[in-house]
C-alpha positions as CSV (number, residue, x, y, z in Angstrom):
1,X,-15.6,-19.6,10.3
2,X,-17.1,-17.7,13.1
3,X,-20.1,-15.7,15.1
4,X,-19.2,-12.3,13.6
5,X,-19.2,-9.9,16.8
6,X,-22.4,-8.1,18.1
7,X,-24.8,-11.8,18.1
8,X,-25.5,-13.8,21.5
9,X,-26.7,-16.9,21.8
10,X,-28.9,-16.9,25.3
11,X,-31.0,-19.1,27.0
12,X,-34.8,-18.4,28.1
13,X,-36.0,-21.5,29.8
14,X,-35.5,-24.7,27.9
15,X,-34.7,-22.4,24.6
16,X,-32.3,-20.6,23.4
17,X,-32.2,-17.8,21.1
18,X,-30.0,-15.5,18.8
19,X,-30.4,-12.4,19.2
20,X,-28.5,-9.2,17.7
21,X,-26.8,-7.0,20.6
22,X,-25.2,-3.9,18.7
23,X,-26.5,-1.2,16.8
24,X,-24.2,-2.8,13.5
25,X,-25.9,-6.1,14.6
26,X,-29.3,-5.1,14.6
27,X,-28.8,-3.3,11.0
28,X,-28.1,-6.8,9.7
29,X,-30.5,-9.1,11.6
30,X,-33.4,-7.3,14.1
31,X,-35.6,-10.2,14.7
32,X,-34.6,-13.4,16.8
33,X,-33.7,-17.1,15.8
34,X,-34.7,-19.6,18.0
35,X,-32.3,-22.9,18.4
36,X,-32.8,-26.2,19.5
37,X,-30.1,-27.5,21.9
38,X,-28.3,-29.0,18.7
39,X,-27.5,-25.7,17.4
40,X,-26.9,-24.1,20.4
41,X,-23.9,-26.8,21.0
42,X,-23.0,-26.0,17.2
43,X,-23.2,-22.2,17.7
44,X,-21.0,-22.1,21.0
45,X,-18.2,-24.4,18.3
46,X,-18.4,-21.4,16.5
47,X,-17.8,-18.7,19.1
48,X,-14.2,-19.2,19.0
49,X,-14.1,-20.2,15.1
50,X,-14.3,-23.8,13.5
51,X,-14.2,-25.2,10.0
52,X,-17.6,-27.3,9.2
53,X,-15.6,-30.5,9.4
54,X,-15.2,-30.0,13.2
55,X,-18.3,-28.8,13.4
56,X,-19.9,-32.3,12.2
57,X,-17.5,-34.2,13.6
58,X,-17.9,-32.4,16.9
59,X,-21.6,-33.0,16.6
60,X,-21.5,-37.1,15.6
61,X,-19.3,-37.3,18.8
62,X,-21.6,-35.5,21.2
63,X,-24.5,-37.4,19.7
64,X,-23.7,-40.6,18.7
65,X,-24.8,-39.7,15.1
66,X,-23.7,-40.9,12.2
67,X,-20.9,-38.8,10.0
68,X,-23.5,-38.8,7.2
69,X,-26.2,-37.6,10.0
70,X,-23.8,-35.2,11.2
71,X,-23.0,-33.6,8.1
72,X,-26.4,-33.0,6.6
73,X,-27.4,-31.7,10.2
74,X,-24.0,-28.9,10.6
75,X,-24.9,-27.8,6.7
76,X,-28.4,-27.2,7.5
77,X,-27.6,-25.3,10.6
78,X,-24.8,-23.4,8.6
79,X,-26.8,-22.9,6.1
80,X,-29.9,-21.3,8.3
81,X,-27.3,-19.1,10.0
82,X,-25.1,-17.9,6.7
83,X,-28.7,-16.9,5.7
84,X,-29.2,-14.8,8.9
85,X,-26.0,-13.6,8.3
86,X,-24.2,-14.5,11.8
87,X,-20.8,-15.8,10.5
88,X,-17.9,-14.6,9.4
89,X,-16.0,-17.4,7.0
């Protein structure tokens, strides 16, 4: 899965935010989502396209989590951001 095109990920002080940056973009999703730095390392795994394995596992290795940890944490996220409609699977 992936960040479908037209939604950024930026940084405004210690936050960061999604925000949709094309017309098509903003007919799906014309708020913002604010991200902790967790999901911001998730959603820049996404960028280029990863399965949620390698999202969790990617995550447990960054942060010393466990794979249980890890793997209620990148469903969560996933879940929040399928919602939002940002990916592409």
């Amino acid at each position: 899965m992936k960040i479908k095109d037209g939604f950024y990920m930026t940084e405004i002080g210690s936050d960061y935010v999604i925000i949709a940056g094309t017309p098509e973009a903003k007919k799906l999703f014309g708020g913002m989502l604010r991200l902790n730095g967790t999901g911001a390392f998730l959603w820049k795994k996404l960028i280029d396209g990863a399965t949620e394995e390698k999202l969790a596992a990617a995550l447990a290795a960054e942060y010393g989590v466990s794979g249980e940890v890890s793997a209620k944490d990148t469903a969560d996220f996933l879940g929040t951001i399928r919602s939002a409609g940002f990916v592409e699977e």
